[in-house]
C-alpha positions in Angstrom: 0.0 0.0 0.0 1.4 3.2 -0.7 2.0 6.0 2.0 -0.7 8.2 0.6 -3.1 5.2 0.8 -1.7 4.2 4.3 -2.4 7.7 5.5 -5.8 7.7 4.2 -6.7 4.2 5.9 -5.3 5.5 8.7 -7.5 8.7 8.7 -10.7 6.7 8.4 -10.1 4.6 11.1 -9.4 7.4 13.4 -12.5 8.7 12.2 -14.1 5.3 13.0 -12.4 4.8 16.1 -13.8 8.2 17.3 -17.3 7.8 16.3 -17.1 4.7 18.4 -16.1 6.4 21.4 -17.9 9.5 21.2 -21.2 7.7 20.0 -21.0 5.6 24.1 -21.3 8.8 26.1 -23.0 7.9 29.7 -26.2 7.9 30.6 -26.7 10.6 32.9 -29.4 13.3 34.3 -31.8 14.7 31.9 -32.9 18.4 31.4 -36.1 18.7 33.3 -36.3 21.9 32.6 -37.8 20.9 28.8 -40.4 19.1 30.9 -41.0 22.3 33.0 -41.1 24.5 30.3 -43.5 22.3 28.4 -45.9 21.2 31.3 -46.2 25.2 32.4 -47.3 25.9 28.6 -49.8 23.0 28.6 -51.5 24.2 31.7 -51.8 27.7 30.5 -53.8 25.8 27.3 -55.6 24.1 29.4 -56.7 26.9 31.5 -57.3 29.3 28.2 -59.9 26.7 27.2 -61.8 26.6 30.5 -61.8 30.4 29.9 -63.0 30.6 26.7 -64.6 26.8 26.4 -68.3 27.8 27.0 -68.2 30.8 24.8 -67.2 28.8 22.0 -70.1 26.0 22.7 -72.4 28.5 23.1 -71.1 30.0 19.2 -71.2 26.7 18.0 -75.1 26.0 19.2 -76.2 28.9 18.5 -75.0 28.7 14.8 -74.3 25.3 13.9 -77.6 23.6 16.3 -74.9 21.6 18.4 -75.1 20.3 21.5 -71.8 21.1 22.9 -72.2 21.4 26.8 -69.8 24.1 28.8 -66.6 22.0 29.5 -66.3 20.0 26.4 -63.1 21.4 25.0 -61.6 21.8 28.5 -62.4 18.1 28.8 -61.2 17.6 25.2 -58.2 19.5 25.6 -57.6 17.3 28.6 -57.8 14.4 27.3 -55.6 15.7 24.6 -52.9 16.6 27.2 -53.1 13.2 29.1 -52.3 11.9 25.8 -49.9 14.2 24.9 -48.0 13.8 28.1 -48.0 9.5 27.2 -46.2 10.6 23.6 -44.1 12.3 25.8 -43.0 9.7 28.1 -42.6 6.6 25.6 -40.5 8.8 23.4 -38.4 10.0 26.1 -38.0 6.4 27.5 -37.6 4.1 24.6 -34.7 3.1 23.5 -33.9 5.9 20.6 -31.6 2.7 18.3 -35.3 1.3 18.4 -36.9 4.6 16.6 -33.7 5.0 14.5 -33.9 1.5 13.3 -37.6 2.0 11.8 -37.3 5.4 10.8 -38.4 4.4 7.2 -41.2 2.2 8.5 -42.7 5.0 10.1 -42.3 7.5 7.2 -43.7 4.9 4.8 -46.7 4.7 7.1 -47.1 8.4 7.3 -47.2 8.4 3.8 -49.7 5.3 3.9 -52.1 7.6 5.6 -51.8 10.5 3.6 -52.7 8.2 0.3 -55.4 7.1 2.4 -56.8 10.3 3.8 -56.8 11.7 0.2 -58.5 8.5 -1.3 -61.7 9.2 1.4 -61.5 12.7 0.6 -61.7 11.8 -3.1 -64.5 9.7 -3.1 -66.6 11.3 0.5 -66.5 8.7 2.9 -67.6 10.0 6.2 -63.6 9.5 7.9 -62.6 12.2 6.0 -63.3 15.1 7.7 -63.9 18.5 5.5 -63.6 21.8 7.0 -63.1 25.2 4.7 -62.5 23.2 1.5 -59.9 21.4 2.8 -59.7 17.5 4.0 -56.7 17.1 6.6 -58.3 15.0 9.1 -59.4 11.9 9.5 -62.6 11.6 11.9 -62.7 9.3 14.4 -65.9 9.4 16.3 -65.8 9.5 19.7 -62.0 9.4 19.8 -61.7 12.8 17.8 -59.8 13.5 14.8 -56.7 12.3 13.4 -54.3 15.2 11.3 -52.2 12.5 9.4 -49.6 15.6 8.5 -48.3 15.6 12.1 -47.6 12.1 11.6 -45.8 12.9 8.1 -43.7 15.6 10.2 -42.6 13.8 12.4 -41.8 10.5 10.2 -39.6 13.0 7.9 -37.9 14.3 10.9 -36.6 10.9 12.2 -36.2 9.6 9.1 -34.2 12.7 7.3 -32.1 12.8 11.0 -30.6 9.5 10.0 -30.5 9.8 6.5 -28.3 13.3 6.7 -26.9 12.0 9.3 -25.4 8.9 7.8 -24.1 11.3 4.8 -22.5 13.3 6.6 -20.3 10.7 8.6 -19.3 10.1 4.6 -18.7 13.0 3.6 -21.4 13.4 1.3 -23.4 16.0 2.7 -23.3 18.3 -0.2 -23.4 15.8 -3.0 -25.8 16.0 -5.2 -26.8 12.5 -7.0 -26.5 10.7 -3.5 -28.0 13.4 -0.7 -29.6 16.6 -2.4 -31.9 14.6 -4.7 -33.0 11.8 -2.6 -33.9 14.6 0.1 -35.3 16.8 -2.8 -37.5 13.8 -4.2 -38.7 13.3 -0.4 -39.9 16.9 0.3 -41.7 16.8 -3.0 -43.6 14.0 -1.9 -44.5 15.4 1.6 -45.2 18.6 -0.1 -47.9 17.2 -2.6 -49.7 16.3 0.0 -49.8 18.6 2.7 -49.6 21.6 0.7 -51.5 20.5 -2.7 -53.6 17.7 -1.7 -54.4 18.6 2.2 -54.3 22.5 1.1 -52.2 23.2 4.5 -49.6 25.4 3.2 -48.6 26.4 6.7 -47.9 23.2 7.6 -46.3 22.5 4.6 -43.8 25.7 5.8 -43.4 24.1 8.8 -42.3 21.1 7.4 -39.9 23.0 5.1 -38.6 24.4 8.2 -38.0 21.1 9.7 -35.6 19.9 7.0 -34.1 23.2 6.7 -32.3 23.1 10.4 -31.5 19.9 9.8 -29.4 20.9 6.0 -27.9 24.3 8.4 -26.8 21.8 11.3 -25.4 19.2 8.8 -23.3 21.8 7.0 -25.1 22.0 3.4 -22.2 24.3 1.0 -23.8 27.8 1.5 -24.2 28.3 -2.7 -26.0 25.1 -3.0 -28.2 26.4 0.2 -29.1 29.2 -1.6 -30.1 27.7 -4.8 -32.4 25.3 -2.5 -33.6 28.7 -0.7 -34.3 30.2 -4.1 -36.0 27.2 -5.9 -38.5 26.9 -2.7 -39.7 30.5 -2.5 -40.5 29.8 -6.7 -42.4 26.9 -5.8 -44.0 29.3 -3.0 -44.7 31.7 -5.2 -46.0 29.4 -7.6 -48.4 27.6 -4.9 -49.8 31.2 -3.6 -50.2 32.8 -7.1 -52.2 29.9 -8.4 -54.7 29.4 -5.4 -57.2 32.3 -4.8 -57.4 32.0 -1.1 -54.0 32.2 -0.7 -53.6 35.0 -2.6 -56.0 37.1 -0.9 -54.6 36.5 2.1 -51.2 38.5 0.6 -53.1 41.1 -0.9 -54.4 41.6 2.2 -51.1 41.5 3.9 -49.6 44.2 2.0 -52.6 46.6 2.1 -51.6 46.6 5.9 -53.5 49.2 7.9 -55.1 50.6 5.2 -58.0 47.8 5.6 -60.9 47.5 7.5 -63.6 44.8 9.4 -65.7 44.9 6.7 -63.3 43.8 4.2 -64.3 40.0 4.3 -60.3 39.0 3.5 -59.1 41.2 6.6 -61.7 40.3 9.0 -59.9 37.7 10.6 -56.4 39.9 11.3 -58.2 42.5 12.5 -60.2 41.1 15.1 -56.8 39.2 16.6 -55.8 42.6 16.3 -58.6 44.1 18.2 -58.4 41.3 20.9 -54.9 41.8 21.7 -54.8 45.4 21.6 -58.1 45.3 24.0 -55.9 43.0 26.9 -54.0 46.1 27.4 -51.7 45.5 30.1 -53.0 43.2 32.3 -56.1 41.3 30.1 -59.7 41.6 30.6 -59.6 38.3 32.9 -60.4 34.7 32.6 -63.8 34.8 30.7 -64.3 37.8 29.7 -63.3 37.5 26.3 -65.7 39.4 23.6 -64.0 38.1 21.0 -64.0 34.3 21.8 -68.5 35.2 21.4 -68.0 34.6 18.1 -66.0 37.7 16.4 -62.7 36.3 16.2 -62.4 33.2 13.9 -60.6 29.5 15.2 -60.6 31.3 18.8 -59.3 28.0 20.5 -57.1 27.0 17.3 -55.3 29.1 15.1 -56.3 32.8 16.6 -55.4 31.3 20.6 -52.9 33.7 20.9 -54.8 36.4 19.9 -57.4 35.3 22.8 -54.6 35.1 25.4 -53.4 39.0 24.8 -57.3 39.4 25.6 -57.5 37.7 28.2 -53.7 38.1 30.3 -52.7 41.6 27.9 -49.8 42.2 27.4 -48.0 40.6 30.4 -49.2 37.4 29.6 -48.4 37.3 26.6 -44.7 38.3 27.4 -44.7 35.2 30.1 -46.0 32.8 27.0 -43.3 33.8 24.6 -40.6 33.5 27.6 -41.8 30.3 28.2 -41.6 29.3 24.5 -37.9 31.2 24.0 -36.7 29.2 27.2 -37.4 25.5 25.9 -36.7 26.8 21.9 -32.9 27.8 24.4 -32.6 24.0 26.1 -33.1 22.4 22.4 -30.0 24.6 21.1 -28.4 23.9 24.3 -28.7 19.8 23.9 -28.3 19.8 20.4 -24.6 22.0 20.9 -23.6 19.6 23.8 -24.5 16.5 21.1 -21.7 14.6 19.4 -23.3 11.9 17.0 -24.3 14.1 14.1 -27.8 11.8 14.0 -29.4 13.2 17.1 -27.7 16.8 17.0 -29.7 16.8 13.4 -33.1 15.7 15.7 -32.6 17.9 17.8 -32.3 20.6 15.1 -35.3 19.5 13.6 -37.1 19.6 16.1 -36.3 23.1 16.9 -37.1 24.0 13.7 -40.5 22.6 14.2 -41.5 24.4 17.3 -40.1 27.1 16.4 -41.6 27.6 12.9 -44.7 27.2 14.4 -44.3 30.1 16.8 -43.2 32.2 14.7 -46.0 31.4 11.5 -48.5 31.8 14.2 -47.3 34.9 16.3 -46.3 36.6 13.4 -49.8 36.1 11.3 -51.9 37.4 14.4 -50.5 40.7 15.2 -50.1 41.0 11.0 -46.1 40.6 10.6 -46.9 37.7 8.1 -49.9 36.6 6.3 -52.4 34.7 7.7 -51.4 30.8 7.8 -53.9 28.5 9.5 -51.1 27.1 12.3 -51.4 26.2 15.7 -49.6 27.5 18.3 -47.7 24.2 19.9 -49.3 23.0 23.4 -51.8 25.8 23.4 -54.1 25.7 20.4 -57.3 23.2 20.8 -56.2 19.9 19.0 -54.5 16.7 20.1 -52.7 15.7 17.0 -50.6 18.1 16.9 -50.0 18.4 20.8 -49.8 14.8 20.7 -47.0 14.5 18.2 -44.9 18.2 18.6 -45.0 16.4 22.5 -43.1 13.0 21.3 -40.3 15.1 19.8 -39.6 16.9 23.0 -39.9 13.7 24.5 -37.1 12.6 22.3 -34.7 15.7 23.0 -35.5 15.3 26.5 -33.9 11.6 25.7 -31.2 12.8 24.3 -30.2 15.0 26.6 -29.0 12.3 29.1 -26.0 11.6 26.7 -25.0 15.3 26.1 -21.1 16.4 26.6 -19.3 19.1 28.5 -18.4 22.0 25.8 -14.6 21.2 27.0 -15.0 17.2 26.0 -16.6 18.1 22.6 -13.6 20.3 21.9 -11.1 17.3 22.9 -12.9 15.0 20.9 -12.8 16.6 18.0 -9.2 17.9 18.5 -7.7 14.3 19.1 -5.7 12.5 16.8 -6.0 8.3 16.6 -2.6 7.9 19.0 -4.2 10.3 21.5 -7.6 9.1 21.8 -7.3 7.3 25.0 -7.3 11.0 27.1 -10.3 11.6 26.3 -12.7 11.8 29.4 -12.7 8.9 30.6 -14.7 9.8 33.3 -17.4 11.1 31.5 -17.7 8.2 29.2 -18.8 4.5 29.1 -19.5 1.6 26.5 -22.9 0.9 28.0 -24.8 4.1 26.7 -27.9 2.6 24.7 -26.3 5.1 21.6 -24.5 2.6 19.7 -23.5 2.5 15.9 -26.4 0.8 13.9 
């Protein structure tokens, strides 16, 4: 073997050998702090729809001939956050190899619903629930609904984790034929039917957003970046331009002040305008809300926040964006103190997932953005999403127990191959569940 080709061998067993060692960190103590954050924002949902819960039954009756009685979406929404708080537990608990190892079972699946969902939609069965001109849901009876693009989200999310992951342990991150259109042909997929199919194009962001951190994290070649950046907001553009909803939610966007309440495309910006500018300070107080009567559209889904700057003004509404900043923090924080490139690239996704929905929704209420139909995670009415933007916290709150001081990430990745021996020994340990697959 020559020296060149000795040196090279020698290069990728150090690079082996140090993947081996750094991929067996300890099992150690978990940040409860994502838990605290996370219970503290569930609460404050659950206590916005005791607030507001009757008000929207009575809307409901009253214009629909329901029968809702006064606690059914506090009851809902518990139930919701009992289930929520299950996701939570099995993902932070099972073994993560076990998740990694079907990753492209459970995006197969996801997409197995989709086809499904779309098929019932097609052809009117009664599971597919319709709502606006759009069929996302699958209705379940007495069990609720089903959103099958939660599912999808969070398929593409472990999936995509391993699959950049794996790539970038070979140095292929950035090439094309192998990594950028595999991952392109994926997201086309997803998008077809969230954003053309399911007409969700918020979501469909959201999922953008997703695979996005994970591209940043993994170190996608900033040119080739920008071309992906570019190409998307054509599609976008594309997608708005050719839907007339969509567009008239821009158009309405850019006329900005200048519209008014009885412009039917504004109505719904400007009452989550009104409600939050009516909290003032302090809020009107737990139900009090005029604008959960019936003037503010999706009161306990999309338009919750504007509801909460009613109700808790402007204070509360400060305390609700601290409490989303601090767990968006512990995320970074986990993913930083990460070493296998795999779960820093969860952990990234599932940053950009929360945080993309904060952001969509926020933003689109007090009229930053246009409109998008998003929830706002662990607050808006809906146990889909809850259920499933809970399991991947559950998995960074996993993954947090085999974190790494900032000083031992440094040694590890300034080691050569002779000199791998001095690194931490005290800090790590063969027996972490966090093995190569």
């Amino acid at each position: 073997m020559s020296p060149r080709g000795r040196h090279g061998y020698l290069n990728t067993l150090s690079k082996e050998a140090k993947f081996n060692e750094v991929s067996s960190v300890r099992r150690h103590r978990p940040d409860y702090l994502i838990v605290l954050y996370m219970g503290l924002l569930m609460l404050l949902g659950l206590v916005i729809m005791y607030a507001i819960g009757p008000q929207r039954a009575n809307v409901l009756n009253n214009a629909y001939g329901g029968h809702y009685g006064d606690t059914y979406f506090f009851l809902k929404q518990a139930i919701s956050l009992v289930i929520a708080l299950g996701a939570f537990a099995f993902m932070a608990f099972i073994p993560y190899n076990s998740v990694t190892k079907n990753a492209s079972k459970i995006l197969i699946f996801a997409f197995a619903v989709c086809v499904l969902l779309a098929f019932a939609g097609w052809a009117h069965m009664g599971i597919a629930q319709q709502s606006l001109g759009a069929t996302r849901w699958f209705y379940l009876g007495p069990l609720g609904s089903l959103q099958p693009s939660e599912l999808l989200k969070f398929g593409i999310l472990i999936f995509i984790a391993g699959f950049l992951g794996n790539k970038v342990r070979l140095g292929k991150m950035n090439d094309v034929s192998e990594t950028l259109i595999p991952l392109a042909i994926i997201t086309a997929i997803s998008m077809l039917f969230i954003i053309v199919i399911q007409k969700d194009l918020g979501t469909g962001i959201s999922l953008v957003c997703i695979i996005a951190s994970m591209l940043y994290v993994g170190g996608i070649n900033k040119r080739i970046g920008g071309v992906i950046l570019l190409s998307l907001a054509a599609i976008g553009l594309v997608l708005v331009v050719s839907t007339p909803h969509r567009m008239d939610r821009i158009l309405t966007y850019f006329q900005g002040d200048n519209t008014s309440i009885s412009d039917p495309n504004s109505y719904h910006i400007e009452h989550a305008k009104i409600a939050i500018g009516t909290g003032g300070l302090f809020g009107v107080g737990i139900g009090n809300s005029v604008q959960a009567t019936g003037y503010l559209p999706e009161a306990i889904n999309d338009s919750v926040f504007a509801i909460m700057g009613e109700t808790f003004g402007f204070i509360g509404l400060f305390v609700i964006l601290a409490l989303f900043t601090a767990i968006l923090l512990r995320i970074l924080k986990v993913m930083d103190h990460l070493i296998d490139i795999r779960l820093k690239l969860v952990a990234a996704g599932v940053f950009g997932w929360l945080a993309s929905h904060v952001i969509l929704n926020v933003a689109s209420m007090i009229g930053i953005f246009p409109l998008t139909g998003i929830t706002l995670p662990l607050l808006s009415f809906g146990g889909t999403s809850m259920m499933f933007i809970a399991a991947a916290l559950g998995l960074v709150f996993q993954l947090s127990r085999y974190t790494v001081r900032s000083s031992k990430l440094k040694e590890a990745k300034d080691e050569n191959f002779s000199g791998r021996r001095r690194i931490g020994r005290a800090r790590y340990s063969s027996h972490s569940g966090f093995t190569r697959d």
